[in-house]
C-alpha positions as CSV (number, residue, x, y, z in Angstrom):
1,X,57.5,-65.4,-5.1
2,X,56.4,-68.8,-3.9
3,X,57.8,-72.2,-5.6
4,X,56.3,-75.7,-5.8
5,X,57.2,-78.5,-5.9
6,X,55.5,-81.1,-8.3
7,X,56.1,-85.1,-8.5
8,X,54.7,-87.4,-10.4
9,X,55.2,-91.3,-8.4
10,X,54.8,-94.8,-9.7
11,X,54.6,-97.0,-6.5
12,X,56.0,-100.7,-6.9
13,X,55.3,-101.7,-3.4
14,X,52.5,-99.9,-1.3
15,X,53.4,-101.4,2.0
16,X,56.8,-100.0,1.5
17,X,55.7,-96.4,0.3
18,X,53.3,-95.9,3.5
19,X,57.0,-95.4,5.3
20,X,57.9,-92.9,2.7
21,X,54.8,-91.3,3.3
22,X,55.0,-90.9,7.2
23,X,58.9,-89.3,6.7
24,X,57.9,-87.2,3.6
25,X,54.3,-86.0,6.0
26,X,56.8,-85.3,8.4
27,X,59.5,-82.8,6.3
28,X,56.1,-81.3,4.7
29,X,55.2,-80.1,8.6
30,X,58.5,-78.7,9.0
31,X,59.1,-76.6,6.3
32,X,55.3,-75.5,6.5
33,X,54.2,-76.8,2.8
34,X,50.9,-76.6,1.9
35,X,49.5,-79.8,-0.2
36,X,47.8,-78.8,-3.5
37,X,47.2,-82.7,-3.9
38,X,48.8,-85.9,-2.9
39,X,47.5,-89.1,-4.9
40,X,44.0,-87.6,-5.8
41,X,42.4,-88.5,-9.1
42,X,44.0,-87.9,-12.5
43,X,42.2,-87.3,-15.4
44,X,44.3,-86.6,-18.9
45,X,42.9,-84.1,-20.6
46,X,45.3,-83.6,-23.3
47,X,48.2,-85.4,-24.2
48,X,49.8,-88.8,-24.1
49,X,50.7,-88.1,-19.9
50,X,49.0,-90.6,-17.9
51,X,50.7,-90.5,-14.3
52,X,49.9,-92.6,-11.8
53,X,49.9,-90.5,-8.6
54,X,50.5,-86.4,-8.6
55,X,51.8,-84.6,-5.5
56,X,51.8,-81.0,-5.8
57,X,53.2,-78.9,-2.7
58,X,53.3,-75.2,-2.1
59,X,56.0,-73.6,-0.3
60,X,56.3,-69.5,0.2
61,X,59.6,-69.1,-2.0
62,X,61.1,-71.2,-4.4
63,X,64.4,-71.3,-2.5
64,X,62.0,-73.0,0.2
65,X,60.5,-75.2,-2.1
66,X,64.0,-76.5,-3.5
67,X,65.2,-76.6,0.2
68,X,62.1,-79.4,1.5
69,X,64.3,-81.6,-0.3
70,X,67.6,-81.8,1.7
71,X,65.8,-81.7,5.0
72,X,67.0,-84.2,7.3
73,X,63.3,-85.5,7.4
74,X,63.0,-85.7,3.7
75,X,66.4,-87.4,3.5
76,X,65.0,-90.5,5.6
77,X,62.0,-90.6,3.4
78,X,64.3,-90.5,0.4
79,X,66.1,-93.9,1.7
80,X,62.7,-95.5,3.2
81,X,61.3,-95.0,-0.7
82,X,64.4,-97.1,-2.3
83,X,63.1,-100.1,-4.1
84,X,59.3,-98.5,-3.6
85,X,58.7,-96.4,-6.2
86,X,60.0,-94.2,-8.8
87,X,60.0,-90.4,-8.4
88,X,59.6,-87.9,-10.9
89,X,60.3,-84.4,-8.8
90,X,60.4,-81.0,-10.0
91,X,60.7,-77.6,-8.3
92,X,58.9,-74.6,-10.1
93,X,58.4,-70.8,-9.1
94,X,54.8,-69.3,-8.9
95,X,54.0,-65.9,-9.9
């Protein structure tokens, strides 16, 4: 079954995140994710939800999706995102 992985970001400093986003681009290439979206446009349709910036990624198992996030590369993106933004991060399995 595949797994995703689904986070919802509130960026405090842009210049900062940009570093975040070149280690996080970089752990998505090695563990093969596909991205489903990263920062497109949100619309809320129902609800009081109104996130700033979605990333949805696809991996093909959940076990890989909840192991993109201990990746050495991920790990240095963790650190580079301190005092950037706030991240909201779930791992989900598909059907």
């Amino acid at each position: 079954m595949s797994g995703y992985i689904i986070a919802h970001v509130q960026v405090s400093n842009p210049v900062q995140y940009e570093e975040y986003k070149k280690w996080s681009t970089a752990a998505m290439q090695v563990t093969g994710a596909e991205v489903c979206t990263r920062g497109g446009k949100v619309e809320v349709l129902e609800g009081d939800w109104a996130p700033e910036r979605i990333v949805i990624l696809k991996f093909l198992t959940f076990d890989a999706a909840k192991a993109f996030y201990d990746t050495p590369e991920y790990r240095k993106a963790r650190e580079a995102r301190e005092g950037a933004a706030i991240m909201r991060m779930v791992a989900v399995e598909g059907v």
